[in-house]
Each structure stands twice: as structure tokens, then as C-alpha cells.
LUMDO-764859 format. One line per 5 residues: their letters; for each residue x, y, z of N, C-alpha, C. Coordinates in pm, 1 decimal. Layout:
A) X Y Z X Y Z X Y Z | ...;
//
This chain:
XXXXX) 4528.9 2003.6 -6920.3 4595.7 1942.3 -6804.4 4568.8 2022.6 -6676.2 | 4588.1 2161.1 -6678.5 4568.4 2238.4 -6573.3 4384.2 2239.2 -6518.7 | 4318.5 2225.3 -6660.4 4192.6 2239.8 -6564.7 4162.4 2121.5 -6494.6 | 4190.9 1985.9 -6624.7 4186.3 1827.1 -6478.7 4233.5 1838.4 -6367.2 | 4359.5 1879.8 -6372.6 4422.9 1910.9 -6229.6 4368.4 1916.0 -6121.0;
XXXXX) 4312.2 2040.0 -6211.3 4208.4 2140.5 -6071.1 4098.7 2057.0 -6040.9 | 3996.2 1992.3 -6100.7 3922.3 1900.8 -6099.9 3966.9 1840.0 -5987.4 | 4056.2 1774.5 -6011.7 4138.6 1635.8 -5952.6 4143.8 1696.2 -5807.1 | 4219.5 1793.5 -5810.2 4243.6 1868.0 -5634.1 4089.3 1840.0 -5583.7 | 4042.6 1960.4 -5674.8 3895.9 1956.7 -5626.2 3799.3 1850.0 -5516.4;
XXXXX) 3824.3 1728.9 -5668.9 3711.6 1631.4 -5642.9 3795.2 1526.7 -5468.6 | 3937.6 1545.4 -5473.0 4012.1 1496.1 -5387.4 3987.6 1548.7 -5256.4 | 3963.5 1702.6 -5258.1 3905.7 1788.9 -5147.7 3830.2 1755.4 -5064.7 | 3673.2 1749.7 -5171.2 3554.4 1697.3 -5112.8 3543.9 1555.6 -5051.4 | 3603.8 1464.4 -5112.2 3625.9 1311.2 -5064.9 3666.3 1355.0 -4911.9;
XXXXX) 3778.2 1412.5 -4904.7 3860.0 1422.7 -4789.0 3729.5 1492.1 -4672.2 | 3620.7 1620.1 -4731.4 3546.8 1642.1 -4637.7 3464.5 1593.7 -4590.8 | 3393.7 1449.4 -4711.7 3307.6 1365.4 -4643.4 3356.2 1256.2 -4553.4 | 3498.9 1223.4 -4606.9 3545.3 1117.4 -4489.8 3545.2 1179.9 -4332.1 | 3602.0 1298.5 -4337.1 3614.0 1379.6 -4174.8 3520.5 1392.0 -4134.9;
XXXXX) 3357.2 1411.2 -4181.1 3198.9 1442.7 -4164.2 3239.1 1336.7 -4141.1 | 3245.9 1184.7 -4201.3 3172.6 1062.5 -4134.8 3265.4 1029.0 -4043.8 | 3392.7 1065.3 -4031.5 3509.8 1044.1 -3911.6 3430.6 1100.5 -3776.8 | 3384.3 1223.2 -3823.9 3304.5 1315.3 -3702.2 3151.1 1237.5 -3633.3 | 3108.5 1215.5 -3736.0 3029.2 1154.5 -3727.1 3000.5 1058.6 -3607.1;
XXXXX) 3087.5 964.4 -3712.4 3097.1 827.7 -3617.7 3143.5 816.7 -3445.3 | 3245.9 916.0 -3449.2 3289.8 965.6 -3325.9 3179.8 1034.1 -3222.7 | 3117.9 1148.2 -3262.7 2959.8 1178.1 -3200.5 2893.0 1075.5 -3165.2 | 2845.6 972.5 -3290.3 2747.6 884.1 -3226.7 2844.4 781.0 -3073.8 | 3004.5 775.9 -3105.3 2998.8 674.2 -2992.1 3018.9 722.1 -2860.4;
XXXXX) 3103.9 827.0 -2884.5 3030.2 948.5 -2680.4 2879.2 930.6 -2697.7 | 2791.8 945.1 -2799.2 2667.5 917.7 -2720.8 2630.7 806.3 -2680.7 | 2682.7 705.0 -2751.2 2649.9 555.8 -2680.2 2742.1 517.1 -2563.6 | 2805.9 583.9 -2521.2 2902.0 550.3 -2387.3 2835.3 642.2 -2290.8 | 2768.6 751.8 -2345.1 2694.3 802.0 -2235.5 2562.8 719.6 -2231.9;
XXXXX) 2451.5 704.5 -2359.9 2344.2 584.1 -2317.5 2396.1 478.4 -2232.2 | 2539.9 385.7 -2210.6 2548.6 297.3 -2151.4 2572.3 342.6 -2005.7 | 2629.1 459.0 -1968.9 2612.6 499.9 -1856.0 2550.8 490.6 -1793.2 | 2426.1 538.2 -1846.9 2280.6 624.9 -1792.8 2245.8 480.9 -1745.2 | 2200.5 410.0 -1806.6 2122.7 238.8 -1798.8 2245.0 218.7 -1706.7;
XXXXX) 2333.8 214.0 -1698.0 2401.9 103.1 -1535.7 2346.3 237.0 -1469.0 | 2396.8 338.9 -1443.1 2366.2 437.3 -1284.9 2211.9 415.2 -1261.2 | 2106.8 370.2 -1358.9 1988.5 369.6 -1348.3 1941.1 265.2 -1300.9 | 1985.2 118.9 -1318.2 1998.2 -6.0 -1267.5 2106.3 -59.0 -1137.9 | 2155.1 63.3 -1106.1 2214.8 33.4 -994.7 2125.7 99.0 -906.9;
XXXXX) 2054.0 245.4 -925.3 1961.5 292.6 -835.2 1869.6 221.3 -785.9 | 1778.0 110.0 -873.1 1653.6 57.8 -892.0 1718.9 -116.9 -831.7 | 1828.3 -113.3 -824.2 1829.8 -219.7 -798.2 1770.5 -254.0 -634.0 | 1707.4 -329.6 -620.0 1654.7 -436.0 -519.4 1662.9 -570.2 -445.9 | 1747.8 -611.5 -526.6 1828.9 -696.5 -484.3 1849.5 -744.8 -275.1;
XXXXX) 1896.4 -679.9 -229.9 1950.2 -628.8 -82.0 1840.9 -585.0 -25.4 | 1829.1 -638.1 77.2 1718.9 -557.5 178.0 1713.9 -406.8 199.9 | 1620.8 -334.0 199.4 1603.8 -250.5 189.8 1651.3 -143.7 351.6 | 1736.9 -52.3 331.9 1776.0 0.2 437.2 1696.1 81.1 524.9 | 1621.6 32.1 660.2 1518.9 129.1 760.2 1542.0 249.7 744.1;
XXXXX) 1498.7 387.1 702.1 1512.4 517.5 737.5 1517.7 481.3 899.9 | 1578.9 550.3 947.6 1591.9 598.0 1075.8 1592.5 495.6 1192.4 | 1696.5 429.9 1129.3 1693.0 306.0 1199.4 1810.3 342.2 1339.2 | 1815.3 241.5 1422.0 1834.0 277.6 1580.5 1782.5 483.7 1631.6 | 1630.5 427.1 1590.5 1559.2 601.0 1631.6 1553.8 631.7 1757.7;
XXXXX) 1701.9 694.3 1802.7 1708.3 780.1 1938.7 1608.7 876.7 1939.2 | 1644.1 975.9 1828.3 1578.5 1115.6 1801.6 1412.0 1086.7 1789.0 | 1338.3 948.2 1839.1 1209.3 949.3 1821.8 1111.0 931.7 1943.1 | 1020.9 885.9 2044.6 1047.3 876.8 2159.6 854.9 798.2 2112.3 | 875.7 669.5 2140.7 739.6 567.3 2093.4 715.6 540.8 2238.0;
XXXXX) 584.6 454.6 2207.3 507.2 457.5 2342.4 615.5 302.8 2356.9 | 542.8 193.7 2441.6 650.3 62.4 2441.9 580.4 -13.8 2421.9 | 450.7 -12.6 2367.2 389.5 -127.1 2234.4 442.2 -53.2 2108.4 | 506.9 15.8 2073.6 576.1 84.0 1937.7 696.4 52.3 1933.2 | 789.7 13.1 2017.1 937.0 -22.5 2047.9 938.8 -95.0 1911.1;
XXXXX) 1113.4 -81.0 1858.8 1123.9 -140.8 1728.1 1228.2 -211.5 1746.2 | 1240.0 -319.5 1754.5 1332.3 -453.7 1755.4 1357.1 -480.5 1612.6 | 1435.8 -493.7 1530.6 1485.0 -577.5 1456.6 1621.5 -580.5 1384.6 | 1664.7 -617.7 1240.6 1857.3 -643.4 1224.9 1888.1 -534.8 1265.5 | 1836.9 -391.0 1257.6 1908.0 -283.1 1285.1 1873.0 -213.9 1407.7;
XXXXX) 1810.8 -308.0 1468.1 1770.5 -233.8 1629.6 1783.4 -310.3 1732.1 | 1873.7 -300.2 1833.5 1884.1 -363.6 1916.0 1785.9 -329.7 2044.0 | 1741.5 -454.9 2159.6 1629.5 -428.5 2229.6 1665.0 -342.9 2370.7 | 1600.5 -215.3 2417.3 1664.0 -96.4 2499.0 1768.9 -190.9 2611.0 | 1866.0 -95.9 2603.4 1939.8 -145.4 2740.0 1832.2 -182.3 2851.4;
XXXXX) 1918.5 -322.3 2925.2 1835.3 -316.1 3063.3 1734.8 -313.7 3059.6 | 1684.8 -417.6 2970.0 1537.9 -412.6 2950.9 1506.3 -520.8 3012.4 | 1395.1 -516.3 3121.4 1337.9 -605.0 3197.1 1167.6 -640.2 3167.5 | 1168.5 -716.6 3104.8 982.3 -689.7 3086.9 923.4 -731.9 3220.8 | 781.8 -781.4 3280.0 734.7 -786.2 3357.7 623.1 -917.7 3295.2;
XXXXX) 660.2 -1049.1 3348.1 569.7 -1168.0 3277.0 482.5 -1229.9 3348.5 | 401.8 -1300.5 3255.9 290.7 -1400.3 3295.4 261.2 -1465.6 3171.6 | 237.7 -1641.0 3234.5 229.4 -1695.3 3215.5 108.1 -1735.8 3153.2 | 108.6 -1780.4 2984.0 4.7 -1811.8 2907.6 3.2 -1982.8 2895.7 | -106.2 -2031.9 2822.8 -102.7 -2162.9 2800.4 1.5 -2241.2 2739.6;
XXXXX) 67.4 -2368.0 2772.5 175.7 -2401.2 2764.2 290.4 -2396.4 2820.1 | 260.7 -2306.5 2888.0 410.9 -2249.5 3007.3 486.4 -2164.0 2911.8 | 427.8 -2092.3 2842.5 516.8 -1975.2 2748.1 502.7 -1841.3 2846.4 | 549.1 -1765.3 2799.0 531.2 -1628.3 2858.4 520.9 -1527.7 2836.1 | 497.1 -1415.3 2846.2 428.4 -1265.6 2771.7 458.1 -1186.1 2859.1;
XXXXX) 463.2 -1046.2 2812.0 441.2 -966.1 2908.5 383.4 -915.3 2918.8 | 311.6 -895.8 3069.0 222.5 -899.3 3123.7 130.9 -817.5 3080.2 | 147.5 -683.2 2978.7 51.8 -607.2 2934.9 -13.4 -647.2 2816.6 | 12.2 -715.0 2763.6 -35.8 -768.7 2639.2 -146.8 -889.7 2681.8 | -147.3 -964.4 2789.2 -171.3 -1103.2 2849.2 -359.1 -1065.0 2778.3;
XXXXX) -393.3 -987.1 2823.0 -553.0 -964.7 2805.1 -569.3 -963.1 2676.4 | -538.6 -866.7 2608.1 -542.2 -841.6 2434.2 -552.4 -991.0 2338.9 | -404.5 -1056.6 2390.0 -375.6 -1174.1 2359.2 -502.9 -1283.6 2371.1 | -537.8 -1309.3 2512.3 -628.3 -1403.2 2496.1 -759.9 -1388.0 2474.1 | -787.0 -1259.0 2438.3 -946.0 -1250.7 2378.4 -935.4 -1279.9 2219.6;
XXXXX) -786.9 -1223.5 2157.7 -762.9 -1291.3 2038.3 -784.5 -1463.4 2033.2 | -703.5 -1480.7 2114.7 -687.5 -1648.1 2044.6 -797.6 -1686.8 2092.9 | -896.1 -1638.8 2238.4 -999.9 -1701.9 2187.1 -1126.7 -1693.1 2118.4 | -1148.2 -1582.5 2032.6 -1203.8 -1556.5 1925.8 -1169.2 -1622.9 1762.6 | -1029.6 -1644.3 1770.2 -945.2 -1729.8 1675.0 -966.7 -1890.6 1678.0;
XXXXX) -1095.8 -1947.4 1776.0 -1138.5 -2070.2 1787.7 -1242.2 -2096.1 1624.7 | -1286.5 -1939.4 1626.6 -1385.4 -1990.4 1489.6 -1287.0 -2002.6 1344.2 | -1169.9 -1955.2 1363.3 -1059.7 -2035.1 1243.1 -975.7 -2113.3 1284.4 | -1016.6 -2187.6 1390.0 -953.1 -2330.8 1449.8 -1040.0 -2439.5 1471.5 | -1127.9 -2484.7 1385.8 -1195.4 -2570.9 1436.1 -1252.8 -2579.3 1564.2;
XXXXX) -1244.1 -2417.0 1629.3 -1335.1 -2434.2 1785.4 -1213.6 -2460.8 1887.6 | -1121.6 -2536.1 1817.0 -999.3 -2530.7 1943.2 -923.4 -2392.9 1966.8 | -865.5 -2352.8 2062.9 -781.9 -2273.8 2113.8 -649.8 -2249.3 2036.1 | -602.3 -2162.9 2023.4 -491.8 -2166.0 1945.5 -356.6 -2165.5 2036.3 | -246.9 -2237.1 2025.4 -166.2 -2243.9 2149.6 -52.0 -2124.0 2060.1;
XXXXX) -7.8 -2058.2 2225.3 150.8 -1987.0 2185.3 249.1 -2059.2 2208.5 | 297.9 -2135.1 2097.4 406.4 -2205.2 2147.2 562.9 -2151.4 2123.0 | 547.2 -2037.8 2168.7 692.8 -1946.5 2160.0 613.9 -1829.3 2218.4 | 695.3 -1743.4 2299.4 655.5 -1636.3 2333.5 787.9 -1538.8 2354.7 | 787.1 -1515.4 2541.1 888.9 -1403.9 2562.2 1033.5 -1510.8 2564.3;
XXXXX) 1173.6 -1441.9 2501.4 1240.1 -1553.5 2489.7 1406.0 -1473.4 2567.8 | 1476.4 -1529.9 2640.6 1584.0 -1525.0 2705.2 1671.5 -1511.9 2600.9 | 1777.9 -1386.5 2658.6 1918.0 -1417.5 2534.8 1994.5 -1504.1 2493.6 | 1988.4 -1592.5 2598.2 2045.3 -1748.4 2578.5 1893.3 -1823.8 2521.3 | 1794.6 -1811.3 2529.6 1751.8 -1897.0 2439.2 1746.3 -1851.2 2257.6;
XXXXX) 1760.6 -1714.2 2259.8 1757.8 -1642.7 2146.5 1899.8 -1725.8 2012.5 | 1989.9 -1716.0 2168.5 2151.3 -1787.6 2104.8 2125.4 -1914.3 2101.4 | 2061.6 -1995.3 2155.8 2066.7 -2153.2 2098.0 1993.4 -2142.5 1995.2 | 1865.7 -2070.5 1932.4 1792.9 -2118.8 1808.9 1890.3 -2072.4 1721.2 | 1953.9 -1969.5 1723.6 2043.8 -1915.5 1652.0 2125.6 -2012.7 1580.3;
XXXXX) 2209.4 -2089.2 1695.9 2300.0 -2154.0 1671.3 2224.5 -2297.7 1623.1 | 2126.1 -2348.5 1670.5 2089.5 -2454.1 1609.9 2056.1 -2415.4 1425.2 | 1978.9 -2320.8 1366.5 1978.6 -2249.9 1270.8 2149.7 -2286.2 1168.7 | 2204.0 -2211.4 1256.6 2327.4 -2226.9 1165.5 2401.5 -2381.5 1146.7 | 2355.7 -2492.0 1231.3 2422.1 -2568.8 1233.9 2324.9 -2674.2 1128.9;
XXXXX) 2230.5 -2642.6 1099.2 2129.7 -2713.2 1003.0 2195.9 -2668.5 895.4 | 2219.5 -2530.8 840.0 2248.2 -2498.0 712.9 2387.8 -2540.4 695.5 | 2476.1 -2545.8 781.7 2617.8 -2617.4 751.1 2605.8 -2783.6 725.3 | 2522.6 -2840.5 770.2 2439.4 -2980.8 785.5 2436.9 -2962.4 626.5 | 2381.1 -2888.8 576.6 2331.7 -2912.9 390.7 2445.6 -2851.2 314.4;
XXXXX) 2578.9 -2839.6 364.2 2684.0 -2808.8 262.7 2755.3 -2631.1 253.0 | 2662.7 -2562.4 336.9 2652.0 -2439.9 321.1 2829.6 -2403.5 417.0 | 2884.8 -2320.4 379.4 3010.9 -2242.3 480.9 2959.3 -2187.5 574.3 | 3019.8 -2151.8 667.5 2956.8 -2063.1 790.0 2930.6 -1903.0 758.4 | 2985.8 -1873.8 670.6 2901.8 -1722.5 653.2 2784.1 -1727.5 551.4;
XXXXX) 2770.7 -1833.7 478.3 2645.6 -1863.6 429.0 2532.7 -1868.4 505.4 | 2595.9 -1988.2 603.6 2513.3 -2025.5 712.1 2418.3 -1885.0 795.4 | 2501.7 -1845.5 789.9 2501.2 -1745.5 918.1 2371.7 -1652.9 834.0 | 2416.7 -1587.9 705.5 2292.2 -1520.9 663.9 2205.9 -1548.8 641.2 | 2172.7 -1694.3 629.0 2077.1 -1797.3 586.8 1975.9 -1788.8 662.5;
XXXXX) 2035.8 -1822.6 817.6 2018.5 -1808.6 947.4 1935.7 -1703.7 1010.4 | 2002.1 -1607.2 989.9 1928.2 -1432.9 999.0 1767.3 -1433.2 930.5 | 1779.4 -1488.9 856.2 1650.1 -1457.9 748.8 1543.6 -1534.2 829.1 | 1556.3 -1615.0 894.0 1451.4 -1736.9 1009.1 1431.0 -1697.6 1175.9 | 1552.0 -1675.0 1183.5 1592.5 -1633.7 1327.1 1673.5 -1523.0 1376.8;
XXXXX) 1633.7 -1475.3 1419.8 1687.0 -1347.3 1488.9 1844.5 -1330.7 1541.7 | 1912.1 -1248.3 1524.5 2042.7 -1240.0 1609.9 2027.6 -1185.9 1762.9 | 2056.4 -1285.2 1844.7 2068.1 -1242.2 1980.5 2058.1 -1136.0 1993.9 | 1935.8 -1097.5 2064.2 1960.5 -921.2 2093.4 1845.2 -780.4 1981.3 | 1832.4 -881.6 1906.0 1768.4 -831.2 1785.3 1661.4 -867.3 1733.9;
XXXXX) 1594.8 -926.6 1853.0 1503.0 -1044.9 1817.8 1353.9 -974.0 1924.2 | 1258.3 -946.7 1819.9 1121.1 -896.0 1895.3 1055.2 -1003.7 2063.2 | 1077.6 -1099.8 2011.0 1062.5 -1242.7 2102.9 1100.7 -1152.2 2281.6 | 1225.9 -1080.8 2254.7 1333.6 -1066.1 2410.8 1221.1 -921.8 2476.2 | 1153.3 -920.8 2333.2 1052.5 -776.9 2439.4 936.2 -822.6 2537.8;
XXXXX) 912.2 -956.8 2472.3 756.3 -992.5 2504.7 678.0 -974.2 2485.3 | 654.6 -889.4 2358.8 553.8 -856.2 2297.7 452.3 -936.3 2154.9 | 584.1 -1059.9 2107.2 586.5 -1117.0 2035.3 535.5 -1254.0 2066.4 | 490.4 -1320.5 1966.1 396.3 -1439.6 1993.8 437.4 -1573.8 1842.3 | 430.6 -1671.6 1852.2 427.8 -1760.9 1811.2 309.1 -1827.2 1784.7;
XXXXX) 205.9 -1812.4 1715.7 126.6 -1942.2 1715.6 107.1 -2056.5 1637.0 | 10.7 -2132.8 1713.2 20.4 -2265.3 1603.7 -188.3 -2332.1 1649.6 | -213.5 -2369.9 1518.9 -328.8 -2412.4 1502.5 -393.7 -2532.3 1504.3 | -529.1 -2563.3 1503.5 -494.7 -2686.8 1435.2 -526.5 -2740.0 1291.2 | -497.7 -2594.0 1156.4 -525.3 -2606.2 1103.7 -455.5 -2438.7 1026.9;
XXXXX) -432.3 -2467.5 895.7 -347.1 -2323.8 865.2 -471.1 -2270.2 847.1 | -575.4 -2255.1 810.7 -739.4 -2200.6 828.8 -694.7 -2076.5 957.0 | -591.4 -2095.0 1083.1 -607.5 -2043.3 1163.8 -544.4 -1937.6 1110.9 | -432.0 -1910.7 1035.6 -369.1 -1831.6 1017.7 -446.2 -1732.4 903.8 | -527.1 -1767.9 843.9 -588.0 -1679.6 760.0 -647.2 -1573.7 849.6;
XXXXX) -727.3 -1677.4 902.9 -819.5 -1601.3 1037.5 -702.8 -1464.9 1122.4 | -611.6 -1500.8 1159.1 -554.5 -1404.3 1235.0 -513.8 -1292.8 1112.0 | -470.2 -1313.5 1014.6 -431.5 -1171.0 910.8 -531.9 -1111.9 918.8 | -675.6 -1166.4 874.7 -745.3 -1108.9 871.7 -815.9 -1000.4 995.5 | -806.4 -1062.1 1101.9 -888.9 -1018.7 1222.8 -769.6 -1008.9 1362.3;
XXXXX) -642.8 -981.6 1354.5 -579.8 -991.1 1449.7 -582.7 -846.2 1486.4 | -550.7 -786.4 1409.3 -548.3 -599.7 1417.4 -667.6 -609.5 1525.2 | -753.5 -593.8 1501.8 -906.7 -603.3 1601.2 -866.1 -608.1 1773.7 | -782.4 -659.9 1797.8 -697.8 -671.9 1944.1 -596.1 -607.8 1941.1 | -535.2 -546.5 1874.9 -383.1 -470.1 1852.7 -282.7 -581.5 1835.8;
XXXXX) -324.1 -667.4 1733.1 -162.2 -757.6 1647.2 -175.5 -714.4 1513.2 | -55.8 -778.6 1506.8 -16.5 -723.0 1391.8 82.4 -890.9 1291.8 | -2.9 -898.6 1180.3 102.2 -1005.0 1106.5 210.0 -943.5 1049.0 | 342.0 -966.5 1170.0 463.3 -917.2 1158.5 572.8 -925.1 1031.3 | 506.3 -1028.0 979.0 654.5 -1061.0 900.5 554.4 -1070.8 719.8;
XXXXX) 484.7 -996.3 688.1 438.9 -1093.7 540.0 511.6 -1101.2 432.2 | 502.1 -1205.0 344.6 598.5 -1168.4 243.9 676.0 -1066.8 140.0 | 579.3 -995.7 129.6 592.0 -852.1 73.3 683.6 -782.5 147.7 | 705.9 -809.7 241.0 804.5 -682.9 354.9 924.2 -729.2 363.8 | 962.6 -827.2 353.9 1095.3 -866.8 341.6 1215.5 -778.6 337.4;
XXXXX) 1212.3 -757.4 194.0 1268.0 -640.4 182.7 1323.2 -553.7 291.3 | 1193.3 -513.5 399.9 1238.5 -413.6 495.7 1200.8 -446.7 616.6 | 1170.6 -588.1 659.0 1189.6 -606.2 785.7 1298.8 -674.0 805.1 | 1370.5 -786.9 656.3 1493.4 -884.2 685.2 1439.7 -1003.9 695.1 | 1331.8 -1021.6 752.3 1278.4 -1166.6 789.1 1202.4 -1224.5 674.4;
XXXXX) 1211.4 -1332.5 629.7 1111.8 -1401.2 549.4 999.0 -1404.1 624.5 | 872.9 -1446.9 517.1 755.2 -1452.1 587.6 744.0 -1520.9 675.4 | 653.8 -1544.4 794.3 619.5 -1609.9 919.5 487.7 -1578.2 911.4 | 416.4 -1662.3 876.2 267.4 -1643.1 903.4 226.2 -1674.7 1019.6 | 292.8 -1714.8 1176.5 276.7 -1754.5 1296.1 319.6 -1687.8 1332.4;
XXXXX) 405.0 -1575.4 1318.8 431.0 -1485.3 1427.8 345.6 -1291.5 1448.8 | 298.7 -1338.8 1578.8 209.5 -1178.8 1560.0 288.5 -1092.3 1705.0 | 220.1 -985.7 1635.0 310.5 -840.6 1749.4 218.8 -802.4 1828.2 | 235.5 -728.5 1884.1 148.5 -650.9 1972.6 206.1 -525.4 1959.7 | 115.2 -413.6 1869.3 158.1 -300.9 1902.7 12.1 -165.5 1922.1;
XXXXX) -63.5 -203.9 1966.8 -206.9 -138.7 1992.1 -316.2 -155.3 1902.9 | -405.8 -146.3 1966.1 -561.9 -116.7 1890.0 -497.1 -15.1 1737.0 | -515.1 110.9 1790.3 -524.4 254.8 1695.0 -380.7 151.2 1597.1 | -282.3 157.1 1594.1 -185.0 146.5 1514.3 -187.8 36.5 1467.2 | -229.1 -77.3 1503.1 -268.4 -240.8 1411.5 -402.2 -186.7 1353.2;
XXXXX) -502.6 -92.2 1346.3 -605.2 -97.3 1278.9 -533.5 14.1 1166.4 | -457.0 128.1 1206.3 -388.4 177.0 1098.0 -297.0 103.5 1007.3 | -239.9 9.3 1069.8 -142.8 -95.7 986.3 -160.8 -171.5 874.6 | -304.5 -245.0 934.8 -383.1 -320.8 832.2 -429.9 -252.8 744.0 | -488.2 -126.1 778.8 -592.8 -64.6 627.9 -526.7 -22.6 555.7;
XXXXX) -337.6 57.8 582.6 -296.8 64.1 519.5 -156.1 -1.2 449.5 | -176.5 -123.5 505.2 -91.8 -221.8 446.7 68.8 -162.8 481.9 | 67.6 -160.9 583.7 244.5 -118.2 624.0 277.6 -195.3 696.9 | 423.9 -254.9 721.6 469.4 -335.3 843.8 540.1 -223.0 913.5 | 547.6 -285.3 1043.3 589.8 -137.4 1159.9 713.1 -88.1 1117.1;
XXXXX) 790.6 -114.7 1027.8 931.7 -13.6 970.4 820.9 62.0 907.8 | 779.4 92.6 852.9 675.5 192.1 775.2 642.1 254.9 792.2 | 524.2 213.3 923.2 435.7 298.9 1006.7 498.2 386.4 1100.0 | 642.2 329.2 1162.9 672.8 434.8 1195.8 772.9 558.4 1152.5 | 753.1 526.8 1056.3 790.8 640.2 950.5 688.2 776.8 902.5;
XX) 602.9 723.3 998.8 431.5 804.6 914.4 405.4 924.5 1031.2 | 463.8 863.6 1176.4 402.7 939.1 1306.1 554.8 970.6 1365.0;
//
């Protein structure tokens, strides 16, 4: 009787130490799986992309650009008291006045991806009140299709500029139109060559805010549209480089 006993304690012992090993066990493995689940969200919240991507050094006091480098966009408003100095391109649009030359040796070199016709600017330098009516026409289309007004409104942003925030109010900015999207190939390709720049491509989104616009070009020099193009940056980028 006494040695079963002992047996009995015994064999009761060991049971008891493998249950606490697999008690332990089991407990180890699930802190480690609450830390694996950690890791994967803090890691997918880093990587996430989702949201436009935030400008380094956006409203850059601390930087001092020439004024074909000036940076207009959601996070930059255009310098106080800014007066450009205009003239008048085809159509009755308007530019300012330093760009006027650059501009029309482009578009008319841009005849051989236009069927030989001229390419018109039909948008150019644009008033804060005209900035606020596209605005507002913008938002009143997307409420037109069901959308709320703060829908609207961001919807809005992504097409058109917020008063004030809009490259258009520098005059440096251009609109064109073809008679044939042939034209627009032509300018990605060969606009740099005059100092433009295809402002908005799809890829940049992200960090300019704007959806693509394959009609709208910049003016920001020879040297820096030929650096732009070769190395595939939109001007949040580039001027991140100098």
C-alpha cells in the first residue's frame, strides 16, 4: 500500500508538471502572438498610403527660390501681395509676362503634335474671384450627384484649386487644349525643352493633391524642367533636392 501510494503521489506530481509546462506554454505562445499582432498593425499603419502624402517643408520660409521655383499648392499659399506683371496670349488669356516667350516657342513647336495647328491656352493667369467661382461651380456639380457638402468640397480640391492655392493666381501656369490628345503626348515628352513642366501626372498625386491633368503645364526654367524630366520628380520633390 505504502509503495502504490508513493507511486500514486508520484505519478500525480508529474501530471501536475506537465499540465503547468503546457499552462506555461500556452501562455508564452499567446504574448507572442499579441505581440506578432502588434508589430503587423504599427507596420501597416506606417506603410499605409492611403492619404496624400505630407510636403516636407511645406509653407518653405526658411528656403529662398528664384520666382519660376515659387511653390503654390494645398499647403502653400501664393506670396502676400502678389502682383504678377501680364500679357496677353492667344484667346485673350493671360500670362505673365516672363514666361510669354518660352511659352510660345513651345506651343509653336507643339504644331508637329497638333496636326500643324497651334495649340490654344485656354486658361491661364486666373483672379481670386475667378479661382472662387470654379471652385464653387466644382462643388455644386458634386452636390448635383448626391454627394454632402464636405464630400463635395474634397472632391472638389482634387480638380480645382482652393482660392489662394491655386498655381493659375501666379501666372505661371497654363491650360492647354489641342486638336487632338496626340498633343498632349507631344508636350510630356518635349515641354521641359522650354522650361515646362507636366505638372500634375498621375503618379504624383499622392504629393501634389491634384489628380492628373494632362493639360496643365508650369513654367519653372530650362535647368530645372530638364532636371525634372530626367529625373522623374514633380516640383514638391525637386525642391527637396536644392
Amino acid at each position: 500500500m505504502t509503495g502504490k501510494y508513493d507511486w500514486n503521489k508520484r505519478r500525480k506530481k508529474v501530471h501536475r508538471g506537465r499540465r503547468n509546462r503546457r499552462t506555461g506554454g500556452i501562455q508564452i505562445a499567446g504574448v507572442l502572438v499579441v505581440i506578432l499582432i502588434f508589430f503587423v498593425m504599427l507596420i501597416g499603419f506606417v506603410t499605409n498610403t492611403d492619404a496624400p502624402v505630407e510636403a516636407s517643408g511645406s509653407n518653405r520660409l526658411d528656403k529662398e527660390f528664384p520666382w519660376y521655383l515659387t511653390l503654390v499648392n494645398y499647403q502653400n499659399h501664393i506670396p502676400e501681395d502678389y502682383e504678377p506683371k501680364l500679357v496677353e496670349v492667344q484667346g485673350k488669356e493671360q500670362v505673365d509676362e516672363r514666361i510669354y516667350e518660352p511659352l510660345m516657342e513651345m506651343l509653336e513647336a507643339a504644331r508637329e503634335g497638333n496636326r500643324g495647328e497651334l495649340p490654344l491656352v485656354v486658361s491661364g493667369y486666373r483672379t481670386a474671384e475667378k479661382q472662387q467661382s470654379l471652385y464653387d461651380e466644382k462643388i455644386a456639380e458634386y452636390r448635383k450627384e448626391g454627394y454632402s457638402e464636405s464630400e463635395a468640397e474634397e472632391l472638389a480640391k482634387q480638380w480645382v484649386a482652393v482660392p489662394g492655392y491655386s498655381e493659375h493666381q501666379l501666372g505661371f501656369a497654363v491650360d492647354i487644349n489641342g486638336a487632338s490628345y496626340d498633343v498632349y503626348l507631344w508636350l510630356q515628352e518635349n515641354s521641359y525643352k522650354y522650361g515646362f513642366i507636366f505638372r500634375y501626372p498621375g503618379d504624383k498625386t499622392q504629393i501634389t493633391g491634384v489628380a492628373e491633368e494632362v493639360w496643365h503645364y508650369r513654367y519653372v526654367g530650362a535647368k530645372a524642367a530638364a532636371e525634372m524630366y530626367e529625373q522623374g520628380l514633380c516640383l514638391e520633390e525637386y525642391l527637396e533636392t536644392i
